[in-house]
C-alpha positions as a Markdown table, in Angstrom:
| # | Residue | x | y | z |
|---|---|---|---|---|
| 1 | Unk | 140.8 | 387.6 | -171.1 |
| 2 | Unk | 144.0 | 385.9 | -169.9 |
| 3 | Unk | 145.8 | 383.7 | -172.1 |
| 4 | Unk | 146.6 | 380.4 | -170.3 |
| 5 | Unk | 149.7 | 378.9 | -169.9 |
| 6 | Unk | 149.6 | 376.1 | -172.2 |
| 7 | Unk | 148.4 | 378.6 | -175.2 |
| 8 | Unk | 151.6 | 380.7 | -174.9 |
| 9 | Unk | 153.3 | 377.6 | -174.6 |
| 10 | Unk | 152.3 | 375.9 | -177.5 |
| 11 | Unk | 152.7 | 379.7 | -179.4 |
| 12 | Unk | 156.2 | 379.8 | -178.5 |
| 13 | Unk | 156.6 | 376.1 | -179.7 |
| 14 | Unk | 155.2 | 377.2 | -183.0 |
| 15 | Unk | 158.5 | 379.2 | -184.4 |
| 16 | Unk | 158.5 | 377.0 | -186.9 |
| 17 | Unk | 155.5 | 379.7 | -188.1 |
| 18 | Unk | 158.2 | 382.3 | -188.4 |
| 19 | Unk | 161.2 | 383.1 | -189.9 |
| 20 | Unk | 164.1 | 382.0 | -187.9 |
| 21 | Unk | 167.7 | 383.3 | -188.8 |
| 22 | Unk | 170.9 | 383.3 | -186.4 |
| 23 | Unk | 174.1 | 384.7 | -188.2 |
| 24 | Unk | 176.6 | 382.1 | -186.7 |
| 25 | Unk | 179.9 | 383.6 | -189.2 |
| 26 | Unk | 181.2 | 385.9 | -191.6 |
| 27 | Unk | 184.2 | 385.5 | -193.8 |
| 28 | Unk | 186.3 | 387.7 | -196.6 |
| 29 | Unk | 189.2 | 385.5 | -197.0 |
| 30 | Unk | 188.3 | 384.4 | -200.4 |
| 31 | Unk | 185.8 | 385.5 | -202.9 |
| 32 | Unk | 183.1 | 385.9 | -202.8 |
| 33 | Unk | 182.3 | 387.0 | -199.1 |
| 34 | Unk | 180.3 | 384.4 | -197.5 |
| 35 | Unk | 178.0 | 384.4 | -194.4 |
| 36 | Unk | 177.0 | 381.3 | -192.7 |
| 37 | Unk | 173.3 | 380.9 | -191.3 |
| 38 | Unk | 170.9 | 378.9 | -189.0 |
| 39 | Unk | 167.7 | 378.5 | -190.4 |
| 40 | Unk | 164.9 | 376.3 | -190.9 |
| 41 | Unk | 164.8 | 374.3 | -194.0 |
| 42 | Unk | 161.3 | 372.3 | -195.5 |
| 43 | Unk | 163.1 | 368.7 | -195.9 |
| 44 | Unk | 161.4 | 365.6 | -196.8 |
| 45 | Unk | 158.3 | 366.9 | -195.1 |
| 46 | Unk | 159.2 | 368.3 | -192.0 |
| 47 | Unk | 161.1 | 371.4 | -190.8 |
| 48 | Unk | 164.3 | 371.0 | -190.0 |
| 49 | Unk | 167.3 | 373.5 | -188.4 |
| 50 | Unk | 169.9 | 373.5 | -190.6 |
| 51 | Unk | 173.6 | 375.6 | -191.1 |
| 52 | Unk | 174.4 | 377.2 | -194.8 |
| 53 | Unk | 176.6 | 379.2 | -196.2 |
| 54 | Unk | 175.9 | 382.2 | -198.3 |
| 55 | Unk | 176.3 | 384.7 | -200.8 |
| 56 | Unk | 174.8 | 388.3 | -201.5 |
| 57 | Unk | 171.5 | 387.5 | -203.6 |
| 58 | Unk | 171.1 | 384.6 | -201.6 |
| 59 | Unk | 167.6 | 383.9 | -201.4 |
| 60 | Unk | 166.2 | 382.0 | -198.4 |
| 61 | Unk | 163.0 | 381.2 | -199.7 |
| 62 | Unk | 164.1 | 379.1 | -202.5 |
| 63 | Unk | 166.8 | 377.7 | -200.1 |
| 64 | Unk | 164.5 | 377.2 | -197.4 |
| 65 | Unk | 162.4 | 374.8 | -199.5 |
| 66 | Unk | 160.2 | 377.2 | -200.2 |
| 67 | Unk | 158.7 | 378.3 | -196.9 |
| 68 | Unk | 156.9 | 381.7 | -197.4 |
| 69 | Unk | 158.0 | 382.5 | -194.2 |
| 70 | Unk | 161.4 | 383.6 | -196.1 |
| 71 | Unk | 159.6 | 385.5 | -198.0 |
| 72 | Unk | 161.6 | 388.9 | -199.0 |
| 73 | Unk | 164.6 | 387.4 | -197.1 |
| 74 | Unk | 167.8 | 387.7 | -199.6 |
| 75 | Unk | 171.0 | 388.7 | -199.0 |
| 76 | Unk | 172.0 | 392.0 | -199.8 |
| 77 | Unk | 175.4 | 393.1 | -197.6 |
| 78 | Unk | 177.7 | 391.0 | -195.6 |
| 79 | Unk | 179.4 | 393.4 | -194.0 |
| 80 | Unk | 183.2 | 391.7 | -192.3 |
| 81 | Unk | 184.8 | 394.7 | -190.3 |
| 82 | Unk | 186.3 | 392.7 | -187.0 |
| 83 | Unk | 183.7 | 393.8 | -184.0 |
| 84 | Unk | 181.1 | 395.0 | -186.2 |
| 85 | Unk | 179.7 | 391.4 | -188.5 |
| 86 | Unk | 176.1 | 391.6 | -190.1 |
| 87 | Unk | 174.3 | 390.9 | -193.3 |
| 88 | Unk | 171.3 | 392.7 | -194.1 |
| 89 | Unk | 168.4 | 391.8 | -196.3 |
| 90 | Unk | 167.1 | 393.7 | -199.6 |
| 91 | Unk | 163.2 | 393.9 | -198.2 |
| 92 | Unk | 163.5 | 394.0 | -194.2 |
| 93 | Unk | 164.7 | 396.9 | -192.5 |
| 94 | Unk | 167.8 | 396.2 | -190.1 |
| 95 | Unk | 170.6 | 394.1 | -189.8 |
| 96 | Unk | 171.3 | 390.9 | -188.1 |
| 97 | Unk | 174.7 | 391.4 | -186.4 |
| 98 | Unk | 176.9 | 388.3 | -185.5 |
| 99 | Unk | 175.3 | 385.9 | -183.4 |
| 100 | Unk | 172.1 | 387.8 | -183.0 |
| 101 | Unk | 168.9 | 385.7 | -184.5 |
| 102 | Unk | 165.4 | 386.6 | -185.4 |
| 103 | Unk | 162.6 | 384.3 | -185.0 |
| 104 | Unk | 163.7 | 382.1 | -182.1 |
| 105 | Unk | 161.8 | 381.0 | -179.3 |
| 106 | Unk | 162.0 | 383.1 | -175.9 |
| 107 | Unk | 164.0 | 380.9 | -173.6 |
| 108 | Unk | 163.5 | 382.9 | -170.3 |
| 109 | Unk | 159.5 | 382.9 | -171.5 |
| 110 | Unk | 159.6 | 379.4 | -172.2 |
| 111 | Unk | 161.7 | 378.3 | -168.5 |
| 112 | Unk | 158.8 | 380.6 | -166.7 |
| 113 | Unk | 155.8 | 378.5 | -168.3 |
| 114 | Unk | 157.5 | 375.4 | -167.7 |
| 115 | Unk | 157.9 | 376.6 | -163.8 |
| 116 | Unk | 154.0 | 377.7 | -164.0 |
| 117 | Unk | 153.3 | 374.3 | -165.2 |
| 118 | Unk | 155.1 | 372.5 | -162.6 |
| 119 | Unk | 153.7 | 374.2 | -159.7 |
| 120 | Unk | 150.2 | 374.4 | -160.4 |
| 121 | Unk | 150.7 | 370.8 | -161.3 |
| 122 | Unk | 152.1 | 370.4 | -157.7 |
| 123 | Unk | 149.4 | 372.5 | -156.1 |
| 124 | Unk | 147.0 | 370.5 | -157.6 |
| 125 | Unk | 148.5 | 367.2 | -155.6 |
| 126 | Unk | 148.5 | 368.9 | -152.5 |
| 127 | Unk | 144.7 | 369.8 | -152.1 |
| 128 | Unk | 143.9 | 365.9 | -153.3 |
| 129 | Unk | 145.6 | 364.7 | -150.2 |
């Protein structure tokens, strides 16, 4: 059974459903060495994308708002060596290297379901005429 094109669409609309993380900086200037983050943040009711800076023992669940999602997600390393930026996470495996993200919608996905949309949409005029 095929999925159709609007229920991967609206799937890859739901990332709010999953943790989303983009390490945007690093720095070791002063102390302590910060990170800053993209995540999504529970404010005032609704999810919202938002930049912060932290620390190592940062948790992002309690600075999410609370979304489980963030679950296990707190800083353990911020690592600053030029060319080679990352933070990693005391319970998930890997690394999130500077300007990599986890979590985000696929773009190139998301572009080809749009183009699906359209032209069945446009085939659909034609045999009307």
């Amino acid at each position: 059974m095929s999925v159709s094109w609007l229920g991967r669409l609206k799937w890859l609309l739901s990332s709010h459903n999953n943790a989303y993380i983009k390490l945007l900086s690093v720095d070791n200037k002063k102390s302590p060495i910060t990170a800053k983050n993209e995540f999504d943040k529970m404010q005032k009711g609704e999810v919202k994308r938002v930049v912060q800076t932290v620390i190592s023992s940062t948790g992002l669940l309690e600075l999410s708002g609370g979304r489980d999602v963030y679950d296990g997600y707190v800083v353990n390393d911020i690592y600053c060596e030029p060319g080679n930026e990352y933070i990693d996470f005391t319970s998930k495996p890997g690394i999130l290297r500077l300007g990599e993200m986890v979590g985000d919608v696929n773009t190139d996905e998301y572009k080809r379901l749009q183009i699906r949309k359209t032209i069945r949409k446009g085939s659909g005029r034609m045999a009307s005429r």
